[in-house]
LUMDO-795241 format. One line per 4 residues: their letters; for each residue x, y, z of C-alpha. Coordinates in Angstrom, 2 decimals. Example, Ala and Ser with C-alpha at 12.3 -4.5 7.8 and 13.67 -1.06 7.14 Angstrom:
residues 2
AS> 12.30/-4.50/7.80 ~ 13.67/-1.06/7.14
END
This chain:
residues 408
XXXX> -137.27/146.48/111.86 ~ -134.17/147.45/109.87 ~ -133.42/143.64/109.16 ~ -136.80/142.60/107.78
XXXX> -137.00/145.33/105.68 ~ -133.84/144.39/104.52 ~ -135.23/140.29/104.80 ~ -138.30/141.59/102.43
XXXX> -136.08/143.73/99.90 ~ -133.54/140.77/99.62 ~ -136.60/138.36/98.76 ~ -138.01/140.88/96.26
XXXX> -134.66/141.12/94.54 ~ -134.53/137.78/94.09 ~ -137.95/137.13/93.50 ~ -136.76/140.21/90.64
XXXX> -134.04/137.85/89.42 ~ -135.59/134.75/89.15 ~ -138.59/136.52/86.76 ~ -136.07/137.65/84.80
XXXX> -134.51/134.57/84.27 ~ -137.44/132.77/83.48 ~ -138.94/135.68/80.92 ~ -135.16/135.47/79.49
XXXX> -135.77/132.13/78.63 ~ -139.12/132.91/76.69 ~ -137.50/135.76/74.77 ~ -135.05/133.18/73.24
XXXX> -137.40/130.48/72.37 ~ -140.98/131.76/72.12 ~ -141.33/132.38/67.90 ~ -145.05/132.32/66.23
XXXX> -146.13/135.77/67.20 ~ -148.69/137.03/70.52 ~ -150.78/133.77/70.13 ~ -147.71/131.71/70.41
XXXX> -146.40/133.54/72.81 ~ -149.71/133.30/75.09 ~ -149.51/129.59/75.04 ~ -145.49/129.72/76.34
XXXX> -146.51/131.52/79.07 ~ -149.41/129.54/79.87 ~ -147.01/126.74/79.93 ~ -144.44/128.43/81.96
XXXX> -146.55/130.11/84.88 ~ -150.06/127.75/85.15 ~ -148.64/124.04/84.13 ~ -145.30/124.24/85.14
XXXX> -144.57/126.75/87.60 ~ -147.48/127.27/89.18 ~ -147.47/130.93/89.63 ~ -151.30/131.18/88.93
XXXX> -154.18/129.35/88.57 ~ -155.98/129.14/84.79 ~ -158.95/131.53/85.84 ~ -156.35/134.13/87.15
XXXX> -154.37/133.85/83.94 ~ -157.63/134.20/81.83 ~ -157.99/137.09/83.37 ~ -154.31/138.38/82.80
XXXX> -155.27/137.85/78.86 ~ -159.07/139.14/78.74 ~ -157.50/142.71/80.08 ~ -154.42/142.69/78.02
XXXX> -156.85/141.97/75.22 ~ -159.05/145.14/76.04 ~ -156.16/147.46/76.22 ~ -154.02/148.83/72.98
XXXX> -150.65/147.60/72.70 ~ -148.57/144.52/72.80 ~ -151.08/142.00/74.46 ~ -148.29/139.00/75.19
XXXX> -145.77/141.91/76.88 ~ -148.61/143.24/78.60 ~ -149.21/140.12/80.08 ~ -145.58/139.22/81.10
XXXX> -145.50/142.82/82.42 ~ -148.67/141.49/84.58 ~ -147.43/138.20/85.70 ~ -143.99/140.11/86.62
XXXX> -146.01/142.28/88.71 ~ -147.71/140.13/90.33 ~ -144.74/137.74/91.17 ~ -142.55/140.53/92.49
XXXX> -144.50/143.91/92.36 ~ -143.08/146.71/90.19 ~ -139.07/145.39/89.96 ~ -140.49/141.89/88.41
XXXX> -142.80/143.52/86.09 ~ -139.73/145.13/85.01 ~ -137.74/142.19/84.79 ~ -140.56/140.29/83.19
XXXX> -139.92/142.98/80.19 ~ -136.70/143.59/79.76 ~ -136.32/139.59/79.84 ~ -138.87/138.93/77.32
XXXX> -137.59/141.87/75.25 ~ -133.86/142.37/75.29 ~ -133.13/139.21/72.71 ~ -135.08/140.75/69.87
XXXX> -134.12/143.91/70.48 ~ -130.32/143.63/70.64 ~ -131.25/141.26/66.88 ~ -132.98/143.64/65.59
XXXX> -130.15/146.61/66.35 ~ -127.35/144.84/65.06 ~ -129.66/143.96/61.78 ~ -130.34/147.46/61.49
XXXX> -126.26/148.42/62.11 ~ -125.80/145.99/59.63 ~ -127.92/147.04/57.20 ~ -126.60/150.38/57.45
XXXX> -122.87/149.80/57.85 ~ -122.48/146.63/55.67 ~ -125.74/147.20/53.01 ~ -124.20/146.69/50.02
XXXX> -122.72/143.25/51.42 ~ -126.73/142.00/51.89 ~ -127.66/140.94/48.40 ~ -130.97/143.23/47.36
XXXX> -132.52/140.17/46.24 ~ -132.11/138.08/49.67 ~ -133.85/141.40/51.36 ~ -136.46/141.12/48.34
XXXX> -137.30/137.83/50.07 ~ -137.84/139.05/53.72 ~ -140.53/141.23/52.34 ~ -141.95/138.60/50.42
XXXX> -141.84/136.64/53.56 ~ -143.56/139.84/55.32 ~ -146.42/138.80/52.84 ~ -147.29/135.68/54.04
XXXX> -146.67/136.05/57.95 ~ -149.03/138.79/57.60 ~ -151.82/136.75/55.55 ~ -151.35/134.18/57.77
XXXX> -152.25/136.64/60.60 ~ -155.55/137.95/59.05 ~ -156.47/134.56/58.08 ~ -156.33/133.26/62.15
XXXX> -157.64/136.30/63.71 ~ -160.42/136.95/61.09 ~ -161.74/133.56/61.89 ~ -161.73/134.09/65.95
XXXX> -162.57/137.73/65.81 ~ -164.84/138.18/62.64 ~ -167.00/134.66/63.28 ~ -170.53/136.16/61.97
XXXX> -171.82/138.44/59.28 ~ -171.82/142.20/61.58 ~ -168.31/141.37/62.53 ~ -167.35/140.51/58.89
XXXX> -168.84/143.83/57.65 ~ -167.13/145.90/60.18 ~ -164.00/144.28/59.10 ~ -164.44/144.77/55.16
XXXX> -165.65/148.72/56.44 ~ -162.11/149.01/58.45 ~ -160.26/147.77/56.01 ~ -162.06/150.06/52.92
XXXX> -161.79/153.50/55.11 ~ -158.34/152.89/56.18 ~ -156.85/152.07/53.05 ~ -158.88/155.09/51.23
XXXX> -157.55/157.04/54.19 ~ -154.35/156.05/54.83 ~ -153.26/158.01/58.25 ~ -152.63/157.17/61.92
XXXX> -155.81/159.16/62.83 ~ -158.22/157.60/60.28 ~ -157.43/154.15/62.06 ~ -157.67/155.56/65.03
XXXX> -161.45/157.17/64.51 ~ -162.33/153.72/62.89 ~ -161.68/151.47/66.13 ~ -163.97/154.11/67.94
XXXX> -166.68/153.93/65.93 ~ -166.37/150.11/65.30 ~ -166.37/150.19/69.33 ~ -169.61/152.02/69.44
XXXX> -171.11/149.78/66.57 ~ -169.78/147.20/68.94 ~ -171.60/148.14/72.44 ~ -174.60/148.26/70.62
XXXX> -174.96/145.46/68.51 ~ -172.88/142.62/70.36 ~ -174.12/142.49/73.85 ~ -173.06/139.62/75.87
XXXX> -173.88/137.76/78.79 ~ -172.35/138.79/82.06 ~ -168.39/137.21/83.23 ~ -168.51/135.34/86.37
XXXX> -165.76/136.89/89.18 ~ -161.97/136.47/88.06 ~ -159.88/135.26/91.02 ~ -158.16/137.89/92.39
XXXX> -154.07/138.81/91.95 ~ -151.50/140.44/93.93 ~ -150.99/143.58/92.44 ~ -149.29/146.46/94.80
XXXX> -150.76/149.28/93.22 ~ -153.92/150.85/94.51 ~ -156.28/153.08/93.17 ~ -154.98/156.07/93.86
XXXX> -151.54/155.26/92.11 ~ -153.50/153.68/89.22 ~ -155.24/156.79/88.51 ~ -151.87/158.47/88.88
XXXX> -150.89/156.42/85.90 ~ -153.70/156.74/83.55 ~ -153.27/160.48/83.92 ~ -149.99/160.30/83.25
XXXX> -150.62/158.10/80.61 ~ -153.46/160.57/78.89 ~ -151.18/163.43/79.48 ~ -147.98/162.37/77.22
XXXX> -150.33/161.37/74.76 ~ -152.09/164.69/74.78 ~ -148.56/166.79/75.11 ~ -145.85/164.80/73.34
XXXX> -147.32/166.50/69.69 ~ -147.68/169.99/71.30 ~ -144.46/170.11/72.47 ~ -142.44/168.20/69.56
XXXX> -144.53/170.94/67.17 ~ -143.01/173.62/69.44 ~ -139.30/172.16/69.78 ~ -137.95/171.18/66.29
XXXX> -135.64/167.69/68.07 ~ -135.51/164.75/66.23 ~ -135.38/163.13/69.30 ~ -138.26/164.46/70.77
XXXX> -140.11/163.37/67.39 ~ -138.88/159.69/67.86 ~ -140.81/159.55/71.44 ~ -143.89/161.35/69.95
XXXX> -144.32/159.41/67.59 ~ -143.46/155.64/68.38 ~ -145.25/156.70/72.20 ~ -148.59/157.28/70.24
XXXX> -147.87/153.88/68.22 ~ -147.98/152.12/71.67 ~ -150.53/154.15/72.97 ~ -153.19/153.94/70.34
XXXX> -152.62/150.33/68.36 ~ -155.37/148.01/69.26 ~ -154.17/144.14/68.04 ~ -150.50/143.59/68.66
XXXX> -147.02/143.80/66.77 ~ -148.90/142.79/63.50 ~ -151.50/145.71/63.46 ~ -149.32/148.63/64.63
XXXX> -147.25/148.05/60.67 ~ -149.61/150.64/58.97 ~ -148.91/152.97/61.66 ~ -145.43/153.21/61.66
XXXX> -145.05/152.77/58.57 ~ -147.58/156.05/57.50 ~ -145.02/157.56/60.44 ~ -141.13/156.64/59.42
XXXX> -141.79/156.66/55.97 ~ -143.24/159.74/54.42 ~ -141.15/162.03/57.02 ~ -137.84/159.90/55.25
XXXX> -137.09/158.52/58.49 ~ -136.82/155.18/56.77 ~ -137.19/153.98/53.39 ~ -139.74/151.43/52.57
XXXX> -137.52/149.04/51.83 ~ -135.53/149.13/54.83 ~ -138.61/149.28/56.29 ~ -140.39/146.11/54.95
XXXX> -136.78/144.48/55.57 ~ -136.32/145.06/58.83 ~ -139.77/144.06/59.26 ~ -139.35/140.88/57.77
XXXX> -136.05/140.47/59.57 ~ -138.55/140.93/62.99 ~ -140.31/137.71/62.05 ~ -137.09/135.45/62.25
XXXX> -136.27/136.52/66.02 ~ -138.25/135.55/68.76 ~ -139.76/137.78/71.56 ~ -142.60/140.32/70.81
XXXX> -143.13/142.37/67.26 ~ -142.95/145.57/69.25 ~ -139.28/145.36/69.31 ~ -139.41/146.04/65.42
XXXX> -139.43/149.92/67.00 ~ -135.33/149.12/67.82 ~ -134.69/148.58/64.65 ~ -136.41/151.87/63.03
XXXX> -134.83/153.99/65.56 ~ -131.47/151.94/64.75 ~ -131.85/152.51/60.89 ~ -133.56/155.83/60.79
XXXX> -132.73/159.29/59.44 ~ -131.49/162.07/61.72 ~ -129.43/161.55/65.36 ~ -130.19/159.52/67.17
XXXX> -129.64/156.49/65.28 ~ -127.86/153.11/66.36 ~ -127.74/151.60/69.92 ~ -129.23/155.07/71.27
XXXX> -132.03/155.49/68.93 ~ -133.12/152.08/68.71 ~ -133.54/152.44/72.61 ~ -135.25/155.25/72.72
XXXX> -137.75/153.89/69.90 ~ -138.29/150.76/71.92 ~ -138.50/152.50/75.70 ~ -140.64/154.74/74.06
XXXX> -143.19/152.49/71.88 ~ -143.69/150.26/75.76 ~ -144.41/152.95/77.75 ~ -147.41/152.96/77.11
XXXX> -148.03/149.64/77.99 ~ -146.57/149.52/80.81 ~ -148.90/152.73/82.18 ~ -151.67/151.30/81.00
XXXX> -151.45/147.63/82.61 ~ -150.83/149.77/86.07 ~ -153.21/152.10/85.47 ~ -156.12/149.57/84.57
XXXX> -155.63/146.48/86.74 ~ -157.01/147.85/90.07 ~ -159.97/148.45/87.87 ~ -160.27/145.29/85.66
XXXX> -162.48/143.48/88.19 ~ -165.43/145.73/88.09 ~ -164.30/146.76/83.77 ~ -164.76/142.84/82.82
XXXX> -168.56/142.48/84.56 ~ -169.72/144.96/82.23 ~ -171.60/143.88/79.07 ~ -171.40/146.90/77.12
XXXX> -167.40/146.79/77.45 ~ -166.81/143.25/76.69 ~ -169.31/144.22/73.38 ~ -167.33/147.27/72.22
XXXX> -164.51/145.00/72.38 ~ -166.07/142.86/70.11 ~ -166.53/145.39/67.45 ~ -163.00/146.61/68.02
XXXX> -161.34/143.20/67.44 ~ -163.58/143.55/63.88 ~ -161.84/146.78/62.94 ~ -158.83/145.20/64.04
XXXX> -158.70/142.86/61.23 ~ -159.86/145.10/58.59 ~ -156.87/147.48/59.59 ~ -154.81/144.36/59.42
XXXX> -156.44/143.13/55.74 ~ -155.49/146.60/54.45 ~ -151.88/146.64/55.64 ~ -151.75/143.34/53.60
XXXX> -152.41/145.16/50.69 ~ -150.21/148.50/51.21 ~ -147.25/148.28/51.80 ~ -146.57/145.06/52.05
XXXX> -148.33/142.99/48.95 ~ -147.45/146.20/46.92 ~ -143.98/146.46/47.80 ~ -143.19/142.94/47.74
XXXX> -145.25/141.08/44.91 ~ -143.90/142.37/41.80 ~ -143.57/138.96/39.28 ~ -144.72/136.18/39.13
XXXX> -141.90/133.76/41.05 ~ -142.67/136.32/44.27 ~ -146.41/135.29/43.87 ~ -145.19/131.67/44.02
XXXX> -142.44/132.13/47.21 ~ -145.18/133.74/48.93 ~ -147.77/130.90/48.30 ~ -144.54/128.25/49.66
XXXX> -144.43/130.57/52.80 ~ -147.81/130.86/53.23 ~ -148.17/127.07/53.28 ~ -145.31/126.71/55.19
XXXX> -146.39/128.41/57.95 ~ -150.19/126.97/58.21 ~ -150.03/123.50/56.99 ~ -146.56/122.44/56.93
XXXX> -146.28/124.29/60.49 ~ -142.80/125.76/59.78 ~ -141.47/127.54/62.49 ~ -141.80/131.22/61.29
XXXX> -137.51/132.02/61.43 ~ -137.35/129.12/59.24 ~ -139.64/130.51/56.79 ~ -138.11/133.95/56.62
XXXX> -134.63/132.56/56.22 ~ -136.06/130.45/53.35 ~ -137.13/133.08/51.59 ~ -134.01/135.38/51.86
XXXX> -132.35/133.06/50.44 ~ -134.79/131.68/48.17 ~ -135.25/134.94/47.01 ~ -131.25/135.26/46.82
XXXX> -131.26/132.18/44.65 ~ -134.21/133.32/41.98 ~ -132.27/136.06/41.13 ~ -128.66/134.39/40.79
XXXX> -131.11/131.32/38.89 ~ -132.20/133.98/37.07 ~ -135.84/133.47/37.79 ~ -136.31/136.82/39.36
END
């Protein structure tokens, strides 16, 4: 008994290692943001691999979809899972992750440490290059998510109340309405069966997880009102980022940003930088939460508090994803989910068109020549199909060379 328990723990670990190899691989190579990313994986696990069929992977993606947070991590997280229960979905992470993260750390170290050695005008030009990534990612999901005139208005609504009302909670309240809208007005026809995964988590441990889940979303702000550590701030507050950001890496910029900035965590520049910086690496946008805890204000700061950012803006994800999948089969038949989804994805964009605006167009577009460099990396990106670290290098040094030209 003793050696096939052993036999069974010796497969999983290398079941472990070889998801983390492969997932390794993808966080070096897969640039272009969650759509991208989707289609790597697809690649990797239904064409090459083998590891599921195409229904079972649609399914992967229609729940990772539904549920806030990273969507292309939450699917790796899945697939890891399913490969090699709770150690792969592990490894799936911290091999899709770790690249961008360790980037994004030393960018942040180096900001700090070696600033005034990073010409102001080459960072000028990452947020310039912020601009168009960003346009470029209303543009694509506005025309998938926003394809009729109800979907367009609930966007142009988002966007109006959120940039009126510029707080965490105002976005928040507008993806529950726009999900009620939703459930009403977009009813669709019923999903056939998805084919089912191996997942080792049952019900009763899912529910474990979704309470645990609700309940450091509930307590984090009680108890980081009633212990002043800055610490204890960081997990609060990049936690309810991953907790309560519907859309990806793109949409959850407003949120930290109305977070790190006003409390002087971060300045917006740094901010905007490092965010620009975060398009150049591959891997998921999510890791951009390394970098703020790396660059921010108070101790923790570096190495420690760009891990602590990071564990804390995926825990949520990962909760969520084990919480949810023992459910998804019977959550996906229903019409009136798949519906308030629809007007969700709406609000997504419109939260998405305003962070266009503020802070990023308004930091970044000050003359004329950025106006231009943005329209070049706009282009670049959707017609001349630049890879997007190629574009953001372009412009920090583009931006670099307008100001030594004397252009900017």
């Amino acid at each position: 008994m003793s050696t096939l328990r052993a036999t069974e723990t010796h497969r999983a670990s290398q079941s472990a290692w070889e998801v983390f190899l492969v997932f390794l691989r993808l966080g070096l190579t897969s640039f272009g943001g969650p759509v991208a990313h989707l289609g790597y994986f697809r690649d990797a696990f239904v064409t090459r691999r083998r590891w599921l069929t195409e229904h079972a992977y649609s399914d992967i993606v229609a729940l990772c979809q539904f549920l806030p947070g990273p969507a292309s991590s939450q699917v790796g997280m899945v697939v890891g899972l399913s490969r090699a229960g709770y150690p792969g979905a592990l490894a799936a992470w911290v091999g899709f992750t770790l690249p961008s993260a360790i980037a994004l750390i030393l960018f942040a170290l180096g900001l700090s440490h070696y600033g005034n050695l990073v010409p102001p005008s080459a960072l000028h030009g990452l947020k310039v290059a912020a601009v168009a990534v960003v346009a470029q990612a209303v543009w694509g999901m506005a025309r998938s998510l926003c394809p009729d005139a109800p979907r367009i208005t609930l966007m142009i609504l988002a966007a109006v109340a959120v940039t009126l009302i510029p707080s965490p909670w105002c976005q928040v309240g507008v993806m529950v309405v726009a999900g009620m809208v939703g459930a009403q007005r977009f009813r669709t026809a019923q999903v056939p069966p998805h084919e089912p995964l191996s997942i080792p988590v049952g019900h009763g441990a899912a529910i474990g997880f979704l309470l645990l889940f609700a309940g450091l979303l509930a307590g984090l702000p009680v108890v980081a009102s009633l212990i002043p550590n800055h610490a204890l701030a960081l997990v609060d507050a990049f936690y309810r980022a991953g907790a309560l950001v519907f859309g990806g890496g793109h949409v959850v910029l407003p949120l930290l940003q109305a977070t790190v900035v006003p409390t002087g965590w971060v300045n917006n520049d740094t901010f905007l930088a490092g965010y620009g910086a975060a398009q150049a690496v591959p891997g998921p946008l999510f890791t951009f939460a390394a970098f703020l805890g790396a660059a921010g204000g108070p101790a923790p700061t570096g190495w420690i508090g760009g891990i602590v950012c990071l564990l804390a803006i995926f825990a949520p994800s990962f909760l969520l994803v084990f919480g949810a999948l023992p459910f998804w089969e019977r959550l996906r038949r229903h019409a009136g989910t798949r519906a308030a989804l629809a007007g969700v994805n709406a609000a997504v964009v419109g939260l998405l068109l305003s962070a266009l605006y503020q802070p990023v167009w308004t930091s970044a577009i000050h003359a004329p020549a950025d106006f231009a460099l943005a329209l070049l990396a706009l282009a670049a990106l959707t017609v001349w199909r630049v890879p997007p670290w190629a574009v953001v290098t372009g412009c920090a040094l583009a931006g670099w060379g307008m100001h030594v030209g004397g252009v900017a």
